[in-house]
TORKOL-4160 file (C-alpha; in steps of 0.2 Angstrom, whole numbers, padded with zeros to 4 digits, m for minus):
334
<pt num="1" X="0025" Y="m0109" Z="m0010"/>
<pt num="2" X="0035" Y="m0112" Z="m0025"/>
<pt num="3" X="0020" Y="m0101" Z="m0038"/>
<pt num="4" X="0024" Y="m0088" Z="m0024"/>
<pt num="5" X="0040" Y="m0087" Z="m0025"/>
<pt num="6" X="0041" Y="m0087" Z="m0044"/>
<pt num="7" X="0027" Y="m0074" Z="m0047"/>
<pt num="8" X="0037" Y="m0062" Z="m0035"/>
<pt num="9" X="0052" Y="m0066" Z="m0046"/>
<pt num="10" X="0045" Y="m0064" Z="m0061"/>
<pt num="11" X="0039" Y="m0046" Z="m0054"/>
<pt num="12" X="0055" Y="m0041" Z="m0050"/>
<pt num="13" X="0060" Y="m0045" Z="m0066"/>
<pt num="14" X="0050" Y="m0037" Z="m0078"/>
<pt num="15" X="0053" Y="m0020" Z="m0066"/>
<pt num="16" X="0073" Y="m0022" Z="m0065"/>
<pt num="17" X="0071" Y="m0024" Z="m0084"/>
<pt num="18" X="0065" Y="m0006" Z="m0088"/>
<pt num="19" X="0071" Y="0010" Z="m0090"/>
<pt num="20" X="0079" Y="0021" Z="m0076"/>
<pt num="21" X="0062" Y="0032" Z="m0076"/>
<pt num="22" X="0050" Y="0019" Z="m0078"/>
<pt num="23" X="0056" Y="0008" Z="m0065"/>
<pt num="24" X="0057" Y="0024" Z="m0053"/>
<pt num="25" X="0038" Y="0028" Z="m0058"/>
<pt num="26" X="0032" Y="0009" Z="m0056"/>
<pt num="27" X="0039" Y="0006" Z="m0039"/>
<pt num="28" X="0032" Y="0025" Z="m0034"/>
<pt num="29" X="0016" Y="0018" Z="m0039"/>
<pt num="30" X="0016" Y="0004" Z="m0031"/>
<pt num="31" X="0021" Y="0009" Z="m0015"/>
<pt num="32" X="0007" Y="0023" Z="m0015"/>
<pt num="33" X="m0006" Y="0013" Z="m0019"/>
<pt num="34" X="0000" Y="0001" Z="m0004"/>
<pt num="35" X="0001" Y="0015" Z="0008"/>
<pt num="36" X="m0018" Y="0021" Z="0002"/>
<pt num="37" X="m0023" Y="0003" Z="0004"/>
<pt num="38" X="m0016" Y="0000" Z="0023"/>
<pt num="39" X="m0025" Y="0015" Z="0026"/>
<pt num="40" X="m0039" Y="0010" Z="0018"/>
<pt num="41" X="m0040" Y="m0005" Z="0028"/>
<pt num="42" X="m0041" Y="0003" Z="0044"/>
<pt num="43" X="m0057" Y="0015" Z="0037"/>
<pt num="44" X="m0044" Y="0033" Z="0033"/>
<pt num="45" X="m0043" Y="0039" Z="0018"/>
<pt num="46" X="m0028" Y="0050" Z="0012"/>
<pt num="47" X="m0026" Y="0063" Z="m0004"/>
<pt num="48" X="m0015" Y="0052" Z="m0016"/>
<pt num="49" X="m0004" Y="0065" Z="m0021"/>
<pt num="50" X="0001" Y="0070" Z="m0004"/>
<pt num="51" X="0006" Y="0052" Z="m0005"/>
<pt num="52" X="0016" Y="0051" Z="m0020"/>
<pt num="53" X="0026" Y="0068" Z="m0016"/>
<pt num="54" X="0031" Y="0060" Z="m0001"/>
<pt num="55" X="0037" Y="0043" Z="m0006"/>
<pt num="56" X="0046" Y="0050" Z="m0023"/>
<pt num="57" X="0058" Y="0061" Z="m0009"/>
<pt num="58" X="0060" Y="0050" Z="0004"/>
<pt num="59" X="0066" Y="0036" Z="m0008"/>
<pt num="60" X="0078" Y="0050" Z="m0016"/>
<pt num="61" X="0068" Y="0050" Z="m0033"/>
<pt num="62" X="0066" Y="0068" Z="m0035"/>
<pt num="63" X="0075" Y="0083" Z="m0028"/>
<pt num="64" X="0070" Y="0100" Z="m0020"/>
<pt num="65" X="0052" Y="0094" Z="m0016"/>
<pt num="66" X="0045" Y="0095" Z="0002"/>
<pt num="67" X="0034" Y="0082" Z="0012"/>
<pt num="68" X="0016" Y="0083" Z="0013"/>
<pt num="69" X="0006" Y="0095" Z="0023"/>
<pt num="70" X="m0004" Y="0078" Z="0029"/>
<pt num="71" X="0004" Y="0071" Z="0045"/>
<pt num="72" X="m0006" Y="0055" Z="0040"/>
<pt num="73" X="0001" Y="0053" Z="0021"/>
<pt num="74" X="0018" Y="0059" Z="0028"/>
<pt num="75" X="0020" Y="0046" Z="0041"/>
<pt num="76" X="0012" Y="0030" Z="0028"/>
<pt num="77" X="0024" Y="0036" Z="0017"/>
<pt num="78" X="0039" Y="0035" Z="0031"/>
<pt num="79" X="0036" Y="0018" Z="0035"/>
<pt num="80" X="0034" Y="0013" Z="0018"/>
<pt num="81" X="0050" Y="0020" Z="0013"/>
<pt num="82" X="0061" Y="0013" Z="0027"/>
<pt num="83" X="0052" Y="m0005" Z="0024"/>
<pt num="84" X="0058" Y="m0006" Z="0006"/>
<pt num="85" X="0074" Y="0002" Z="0009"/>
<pt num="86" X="0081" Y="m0008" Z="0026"/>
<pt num="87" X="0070" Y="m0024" Z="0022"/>
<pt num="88" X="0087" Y="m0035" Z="0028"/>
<pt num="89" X="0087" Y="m0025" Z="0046"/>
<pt num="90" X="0082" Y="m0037" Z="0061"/>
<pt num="91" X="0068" Y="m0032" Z="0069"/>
<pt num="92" X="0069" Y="m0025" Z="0088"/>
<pt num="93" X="0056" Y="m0016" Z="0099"/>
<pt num="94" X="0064" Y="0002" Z="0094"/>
<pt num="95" X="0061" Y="m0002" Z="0076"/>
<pt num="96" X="0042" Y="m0005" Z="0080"/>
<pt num="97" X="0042" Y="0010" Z="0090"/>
<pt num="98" X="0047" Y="0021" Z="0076"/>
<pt num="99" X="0037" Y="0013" Z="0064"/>
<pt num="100" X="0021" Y="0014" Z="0076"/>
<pt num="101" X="0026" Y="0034" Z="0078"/>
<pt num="102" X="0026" Y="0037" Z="0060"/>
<pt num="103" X="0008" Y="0031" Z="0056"/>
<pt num="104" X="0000" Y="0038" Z="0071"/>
<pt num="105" X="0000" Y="0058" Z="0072"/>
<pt num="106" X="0000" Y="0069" Z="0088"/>
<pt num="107" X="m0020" Y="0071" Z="0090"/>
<pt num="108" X="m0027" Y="0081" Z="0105"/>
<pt num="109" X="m0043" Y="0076" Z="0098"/>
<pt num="110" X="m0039" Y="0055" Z="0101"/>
<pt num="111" X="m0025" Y="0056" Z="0109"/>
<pt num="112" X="m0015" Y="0038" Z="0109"/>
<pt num="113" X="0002" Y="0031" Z="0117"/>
<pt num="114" X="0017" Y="0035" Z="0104"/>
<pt num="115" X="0033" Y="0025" Z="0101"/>
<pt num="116" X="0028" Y="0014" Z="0117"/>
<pt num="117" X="0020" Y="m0001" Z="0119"/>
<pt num="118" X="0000" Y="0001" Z="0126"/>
<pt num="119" X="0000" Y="0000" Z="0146"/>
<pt num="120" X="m0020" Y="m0001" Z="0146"/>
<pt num="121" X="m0034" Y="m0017" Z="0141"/>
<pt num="122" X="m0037" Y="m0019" Z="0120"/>
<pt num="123" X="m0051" Y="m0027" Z="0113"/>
<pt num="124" X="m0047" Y="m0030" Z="0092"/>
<pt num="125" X="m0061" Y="m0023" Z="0085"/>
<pt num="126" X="m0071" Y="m0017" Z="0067"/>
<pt num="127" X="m0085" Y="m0008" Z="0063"/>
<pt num="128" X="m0091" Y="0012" Z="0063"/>
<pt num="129" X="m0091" Y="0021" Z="0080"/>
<pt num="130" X="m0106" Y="0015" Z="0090"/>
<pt num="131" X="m0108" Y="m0001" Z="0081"/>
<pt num="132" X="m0092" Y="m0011" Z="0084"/>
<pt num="133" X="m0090" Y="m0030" Z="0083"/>
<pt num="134" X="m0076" Y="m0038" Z="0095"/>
<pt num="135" X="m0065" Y="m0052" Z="0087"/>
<pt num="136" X="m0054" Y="m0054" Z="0101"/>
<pt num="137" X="m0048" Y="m0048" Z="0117"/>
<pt num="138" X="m0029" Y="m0046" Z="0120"/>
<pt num="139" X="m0015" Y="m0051" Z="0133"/>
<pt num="140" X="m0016" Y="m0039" Z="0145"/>
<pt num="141" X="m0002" Y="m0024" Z="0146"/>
<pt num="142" X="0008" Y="m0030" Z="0161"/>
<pt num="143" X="0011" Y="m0048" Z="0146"/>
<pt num="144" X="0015" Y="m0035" Z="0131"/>
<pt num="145" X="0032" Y="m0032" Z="0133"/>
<pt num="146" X="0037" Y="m0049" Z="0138"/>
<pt num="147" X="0027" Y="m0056" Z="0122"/>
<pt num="148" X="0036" Y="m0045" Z="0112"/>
<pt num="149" X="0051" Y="m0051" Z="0116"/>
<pt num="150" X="0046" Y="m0069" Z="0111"/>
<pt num="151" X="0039" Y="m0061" Z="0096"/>
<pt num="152" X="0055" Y="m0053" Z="0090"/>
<pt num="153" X="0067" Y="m0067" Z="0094"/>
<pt num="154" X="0057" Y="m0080" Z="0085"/>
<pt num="155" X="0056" Y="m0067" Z="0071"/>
<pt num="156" X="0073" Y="m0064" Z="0070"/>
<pt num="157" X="0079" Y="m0081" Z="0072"/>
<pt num="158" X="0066" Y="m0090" Z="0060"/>
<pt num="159" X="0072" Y="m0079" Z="0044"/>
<pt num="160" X="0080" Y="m0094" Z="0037"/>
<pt num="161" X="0070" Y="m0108" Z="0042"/>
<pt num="162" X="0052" Y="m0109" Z="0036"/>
<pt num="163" X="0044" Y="m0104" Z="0017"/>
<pt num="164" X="0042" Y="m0085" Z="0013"/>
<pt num="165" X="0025" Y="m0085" Z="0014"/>
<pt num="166" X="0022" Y="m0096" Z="0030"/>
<pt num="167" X="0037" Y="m0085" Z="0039"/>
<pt num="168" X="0027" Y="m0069" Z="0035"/>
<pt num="169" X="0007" Y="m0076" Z="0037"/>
<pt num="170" X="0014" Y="m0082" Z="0058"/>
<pt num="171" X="0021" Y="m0066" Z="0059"/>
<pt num="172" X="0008" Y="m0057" Z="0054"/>
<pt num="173" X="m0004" Y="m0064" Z="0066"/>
<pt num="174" X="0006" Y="m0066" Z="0079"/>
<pt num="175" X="0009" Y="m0049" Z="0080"/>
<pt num="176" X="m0008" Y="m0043" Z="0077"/>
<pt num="177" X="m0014" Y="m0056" Z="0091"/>
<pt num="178" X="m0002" Y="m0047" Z="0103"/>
<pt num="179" X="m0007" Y="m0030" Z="0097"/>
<pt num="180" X="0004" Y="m0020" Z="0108"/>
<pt num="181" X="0000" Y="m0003" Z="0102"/>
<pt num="182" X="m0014" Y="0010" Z="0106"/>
<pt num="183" X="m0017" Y="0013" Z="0089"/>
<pt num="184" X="m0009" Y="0006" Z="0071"/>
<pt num="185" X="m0006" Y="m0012" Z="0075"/>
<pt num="186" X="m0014" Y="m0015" Z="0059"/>
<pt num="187" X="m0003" Y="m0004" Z="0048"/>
<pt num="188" X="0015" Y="m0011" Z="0057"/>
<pt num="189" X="0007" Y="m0028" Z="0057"/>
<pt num="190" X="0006" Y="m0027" Z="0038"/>
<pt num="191" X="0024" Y="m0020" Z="0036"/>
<pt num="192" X="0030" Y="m0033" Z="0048"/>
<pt num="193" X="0023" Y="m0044" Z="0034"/>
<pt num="194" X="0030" Y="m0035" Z="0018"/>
<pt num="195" X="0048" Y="m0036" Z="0027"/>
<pt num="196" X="0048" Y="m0054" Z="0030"/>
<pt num="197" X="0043" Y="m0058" Z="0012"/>
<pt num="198" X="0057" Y="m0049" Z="0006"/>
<pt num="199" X="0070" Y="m0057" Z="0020"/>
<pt num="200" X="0063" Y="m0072" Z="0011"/>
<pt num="201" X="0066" Y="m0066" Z="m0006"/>
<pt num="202" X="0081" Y="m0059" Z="m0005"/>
<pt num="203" X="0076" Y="m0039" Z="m0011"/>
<pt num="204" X="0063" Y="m0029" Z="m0006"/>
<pt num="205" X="0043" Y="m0037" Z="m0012"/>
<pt num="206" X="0034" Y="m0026" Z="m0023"/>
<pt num="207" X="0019" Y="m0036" Z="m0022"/>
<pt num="208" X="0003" Y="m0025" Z="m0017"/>
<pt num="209" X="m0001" Y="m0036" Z="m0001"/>
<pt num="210" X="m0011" Y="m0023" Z="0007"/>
<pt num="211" X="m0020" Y="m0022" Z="m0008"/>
<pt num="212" X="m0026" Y="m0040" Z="m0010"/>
<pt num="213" X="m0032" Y="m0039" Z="0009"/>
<pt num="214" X="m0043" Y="m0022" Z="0006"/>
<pt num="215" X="m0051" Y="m0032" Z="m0008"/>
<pt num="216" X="m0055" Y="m0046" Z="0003"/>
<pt num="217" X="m0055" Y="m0036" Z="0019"/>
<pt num="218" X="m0070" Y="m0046" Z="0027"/>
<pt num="219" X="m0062" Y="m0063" Z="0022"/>
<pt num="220" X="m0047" Y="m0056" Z="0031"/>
<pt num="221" X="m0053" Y="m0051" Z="0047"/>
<pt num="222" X="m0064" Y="m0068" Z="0048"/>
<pt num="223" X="m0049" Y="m0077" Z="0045"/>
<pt num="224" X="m0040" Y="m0069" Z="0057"/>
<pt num="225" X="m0050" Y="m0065" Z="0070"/>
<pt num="226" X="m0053" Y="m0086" Z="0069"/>
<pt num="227" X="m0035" Y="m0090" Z="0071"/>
<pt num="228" X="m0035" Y="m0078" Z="0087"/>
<pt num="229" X="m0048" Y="m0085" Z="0094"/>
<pt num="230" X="m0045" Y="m0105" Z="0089"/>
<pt num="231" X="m0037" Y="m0119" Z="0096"/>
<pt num="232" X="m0019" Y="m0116" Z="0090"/>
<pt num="233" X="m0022" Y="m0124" Z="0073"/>
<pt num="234" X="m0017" Y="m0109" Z="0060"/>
<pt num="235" X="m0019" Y="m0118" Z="0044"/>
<pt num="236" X="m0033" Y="m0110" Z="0038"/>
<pt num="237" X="m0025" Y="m0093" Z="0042"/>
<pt num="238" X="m0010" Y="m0099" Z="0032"/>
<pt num="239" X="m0019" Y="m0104" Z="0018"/>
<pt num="240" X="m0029" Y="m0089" Z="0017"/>
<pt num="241" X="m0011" Y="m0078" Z="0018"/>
<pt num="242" X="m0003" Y="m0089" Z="0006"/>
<pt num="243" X="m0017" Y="m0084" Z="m0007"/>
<pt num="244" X="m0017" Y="m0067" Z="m0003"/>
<pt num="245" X="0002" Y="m0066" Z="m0006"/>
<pt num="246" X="0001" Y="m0074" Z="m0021"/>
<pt num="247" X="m0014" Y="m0061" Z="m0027"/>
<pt num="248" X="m0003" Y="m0047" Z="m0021"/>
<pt num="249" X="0010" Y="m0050" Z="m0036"/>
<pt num="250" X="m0004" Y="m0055" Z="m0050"/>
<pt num="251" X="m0010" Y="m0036" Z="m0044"/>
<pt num="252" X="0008" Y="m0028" Z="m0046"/>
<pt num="253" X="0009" Y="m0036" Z="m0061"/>
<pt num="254" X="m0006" Y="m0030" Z="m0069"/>
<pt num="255" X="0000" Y="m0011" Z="m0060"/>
<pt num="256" X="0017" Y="m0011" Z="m0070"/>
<pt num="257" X="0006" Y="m0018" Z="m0084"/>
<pt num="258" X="m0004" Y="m0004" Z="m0084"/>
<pt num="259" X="0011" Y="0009" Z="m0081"/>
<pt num="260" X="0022" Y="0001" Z="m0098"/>
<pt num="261" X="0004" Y="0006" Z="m0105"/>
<pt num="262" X="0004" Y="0024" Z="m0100"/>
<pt num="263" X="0025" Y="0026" Z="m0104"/>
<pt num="264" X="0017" Y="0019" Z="m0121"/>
<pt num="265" X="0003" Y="0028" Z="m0124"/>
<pt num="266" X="0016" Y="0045" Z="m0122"/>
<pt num="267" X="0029" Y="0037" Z="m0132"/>
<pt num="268" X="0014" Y="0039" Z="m0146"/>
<pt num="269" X="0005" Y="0054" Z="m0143"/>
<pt num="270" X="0016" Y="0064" Z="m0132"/>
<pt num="271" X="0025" Y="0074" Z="m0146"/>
<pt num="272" X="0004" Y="0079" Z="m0150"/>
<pt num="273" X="m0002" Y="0084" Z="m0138"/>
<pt num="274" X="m0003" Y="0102" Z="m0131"/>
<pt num="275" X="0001" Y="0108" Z="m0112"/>
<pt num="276" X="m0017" Y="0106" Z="m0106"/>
<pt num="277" X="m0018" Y="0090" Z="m0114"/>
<pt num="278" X="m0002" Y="0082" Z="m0105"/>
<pt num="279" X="m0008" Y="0091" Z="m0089"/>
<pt num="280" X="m0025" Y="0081" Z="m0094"/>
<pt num="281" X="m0020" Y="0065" Z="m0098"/>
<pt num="282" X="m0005" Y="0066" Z="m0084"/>
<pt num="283" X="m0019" Y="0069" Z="m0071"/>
<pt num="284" X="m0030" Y="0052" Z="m0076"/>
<pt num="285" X="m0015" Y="0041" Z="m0078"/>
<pt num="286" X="m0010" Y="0046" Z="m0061"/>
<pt num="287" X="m0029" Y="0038" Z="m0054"/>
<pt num="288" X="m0024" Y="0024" Z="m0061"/>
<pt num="289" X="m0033" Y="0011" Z="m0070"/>
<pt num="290" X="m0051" Y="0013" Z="m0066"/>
<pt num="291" X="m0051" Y="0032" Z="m0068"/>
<pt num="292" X="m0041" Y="0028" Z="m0085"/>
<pt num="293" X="m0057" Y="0018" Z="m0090"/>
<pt num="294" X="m0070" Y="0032" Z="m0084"/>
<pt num="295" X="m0062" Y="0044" Z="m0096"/>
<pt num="296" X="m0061" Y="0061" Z="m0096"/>
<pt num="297" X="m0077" Y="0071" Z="m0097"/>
<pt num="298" X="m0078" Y="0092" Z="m0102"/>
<pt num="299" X="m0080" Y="0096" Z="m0085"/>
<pt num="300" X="m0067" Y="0087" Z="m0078"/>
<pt num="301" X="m0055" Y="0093" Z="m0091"/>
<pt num="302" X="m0061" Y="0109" Z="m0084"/>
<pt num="303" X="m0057" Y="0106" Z="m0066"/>
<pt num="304" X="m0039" Y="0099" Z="m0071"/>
<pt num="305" X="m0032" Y="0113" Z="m0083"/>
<pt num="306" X="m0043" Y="0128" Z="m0076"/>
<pt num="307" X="m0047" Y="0129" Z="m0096"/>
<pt num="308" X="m0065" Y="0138" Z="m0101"/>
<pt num="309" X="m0076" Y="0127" Z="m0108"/>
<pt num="310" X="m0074" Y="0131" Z="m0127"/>
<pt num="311" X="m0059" Y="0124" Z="m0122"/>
<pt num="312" X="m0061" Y="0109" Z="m0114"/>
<pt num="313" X="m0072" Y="0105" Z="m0130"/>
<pt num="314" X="m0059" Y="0107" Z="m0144"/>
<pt num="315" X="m0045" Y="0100" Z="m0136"/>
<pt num="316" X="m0056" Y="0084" Z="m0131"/>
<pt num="317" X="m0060" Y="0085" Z="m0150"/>
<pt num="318" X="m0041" Y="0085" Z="m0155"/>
<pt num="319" X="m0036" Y="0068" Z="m0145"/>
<pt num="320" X="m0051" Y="0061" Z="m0152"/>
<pt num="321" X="m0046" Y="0067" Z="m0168"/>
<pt num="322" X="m0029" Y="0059" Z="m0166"/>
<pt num="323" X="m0034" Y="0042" Z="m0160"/>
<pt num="324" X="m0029" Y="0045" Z="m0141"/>
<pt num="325" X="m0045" Y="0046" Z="m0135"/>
<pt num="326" X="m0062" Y="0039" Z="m0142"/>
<pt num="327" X="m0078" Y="0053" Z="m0138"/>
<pt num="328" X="m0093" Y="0045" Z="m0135"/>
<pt num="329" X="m0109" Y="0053" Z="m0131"/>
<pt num="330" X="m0103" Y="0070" Z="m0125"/>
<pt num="331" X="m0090" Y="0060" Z="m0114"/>
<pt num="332" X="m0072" Y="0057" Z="m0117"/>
<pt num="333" X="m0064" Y="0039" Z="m0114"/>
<pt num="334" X="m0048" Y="0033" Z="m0117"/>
């Protein structure tokens, strides 16, 4: 508990220690990339920069930019907004119901209950269409709302009482074992999880908890779909959550790691470069690590700046020529 609770502080250091803009961009990033992750989770995949507009205005960062045309990113991004920005709040059924309504759009096509708890039978399940695997049958509806109750006064009663972690990990699967909704039990289940650890902190987490469960996704639902189905005896759960926690800020770390890098990197070269090649670069940077280590290629320097080939080659030649990128093999990496 305690390397949990010092590694989130030690996060919420380094970030409070940086300037205005950095720290802005860093805590954009991370909440996109846990917004993509919860989605990911759950098998949906959404446009990143849909994402980011719509976090960098709800959180007030920029001005005169609208929302997203994607209901899905649009409604992530509301939830992740209103989890880091009223983390202290107490939880209450309304709350649930607006966070529920955000992450799950109007649909002719699959229609499910909105802002209301589920009034039909719910098997917790995995897998594609056809080919599912049930982990665990829950209370019936006529029990939801009177287990919700239980839920949210122990929740609300408990802030103070057990370590971060644990608090959050009991939470969690309490909640998902309930699973009162039609659809996005896991995506509210999650937040309920990210508000808790930072009633426990004191200040909202920036750990990428989402993050560490998509990376071990199968762990994840084996370890909770044997709590669920178990004898009451939640320790391996809670060990599990407690590792996943703490993985959540060694990958934040290594995010605003890897932004300082990038503020860096443009600190050095940006004076350089020309307007394609900012656009460029801007582009990778924003895809984060992995594309960062992929490089950029002719053709995509092509697709990115709408340049002609010619181009695409000589500017690729100008940052290798002023040590921003090195050119291997008809491929440019950073």
């Amino acid at each position: 508990m305690a390397d949990f609770s010092a590694a989130a502080s030690r996060l919420a250091g380094r970030v409070e220690a940086l300037a205005d803009v950095s720290r802005q961009e860093i805590t954009v990033d991370l909440m996109v990339s846990e917004a993509v992750k919860t989605m990911e989770i759950e098998g949906e995949r959404l446009d990143r920069e849909s994402v980011v507009n719509s976090i960098a205005a709800l959180m007030g960062f920029v001005q005169g930019k609208g929302f997203s045309w994607d209901q899905k990113a649009e409604g992530i991004a509301q939830l992740m907004a209103d989890v880091r920005q009223n983390w202290g709040q107490p939880l209450t059924h309304n709350l649930l119901f607006a966070w529920q309504e955000a992450v799950v759009p109007e649909s002719p096509l699959f229609p499910a209950k909105r802002g209301a708890y589920r009034d039909e039978e719910m098997d917790v399940v995995s897998g594609a269409i056809g080919r599912f695997k049930v982990h665990y049958h829950a209370p019936p509806p006529d029990r939801v709302e009177a287990e919700m109750d239980r839920f949210i006064d122990w929740y609300n009663e408990s802030r103070n009482e057990l370590p971060v972690p644990i608090r959050a990990g009991i939470a969690h699967l309490w909640f998902e074992t309930i699973h009162p909704f039609d659809d996005g039990n896991g995506r509210v289940g999650r937040a309920i999880a990210d508000q808790a650890l930072s009633q426990g902190l004191g200040f909202p987490t920036l750990g990428c908890l989402a993050t560490a469960i998509e990376q071990n996704k199968k762990a994840y639902y084996r370890e909770l779909g044997d709590a669920q189905k178990g004898d009451g005896h939640i320790q391996n759960w809670l060990g599990f959550f407690t590792r996943m926690a703490l993985d959540a800020q060694q990958i934040a770390l290594k995010q605003v790691d890897f932004i300082l890098d990038k503020v860096r990197f443009f600190d050095r070269f940006g004076d350089q470069l020309n307007e394609r090649q900012q656009k460029a670069l801007d582009a990778v940077f924003r895809r984060g690590p992995d594309r960062v280590k992929r490089g950029i290629t002719p053709k995509d320097y092509m697709k990115i700046t709408k340049c002609p080939e010619r181009t695409a080659h000589r500017d690729i030649a100008g940052l290798a020529a002023m040590g921003a990128i090195a050119k291997v093999t008809g491929t440019a990496t950073r």
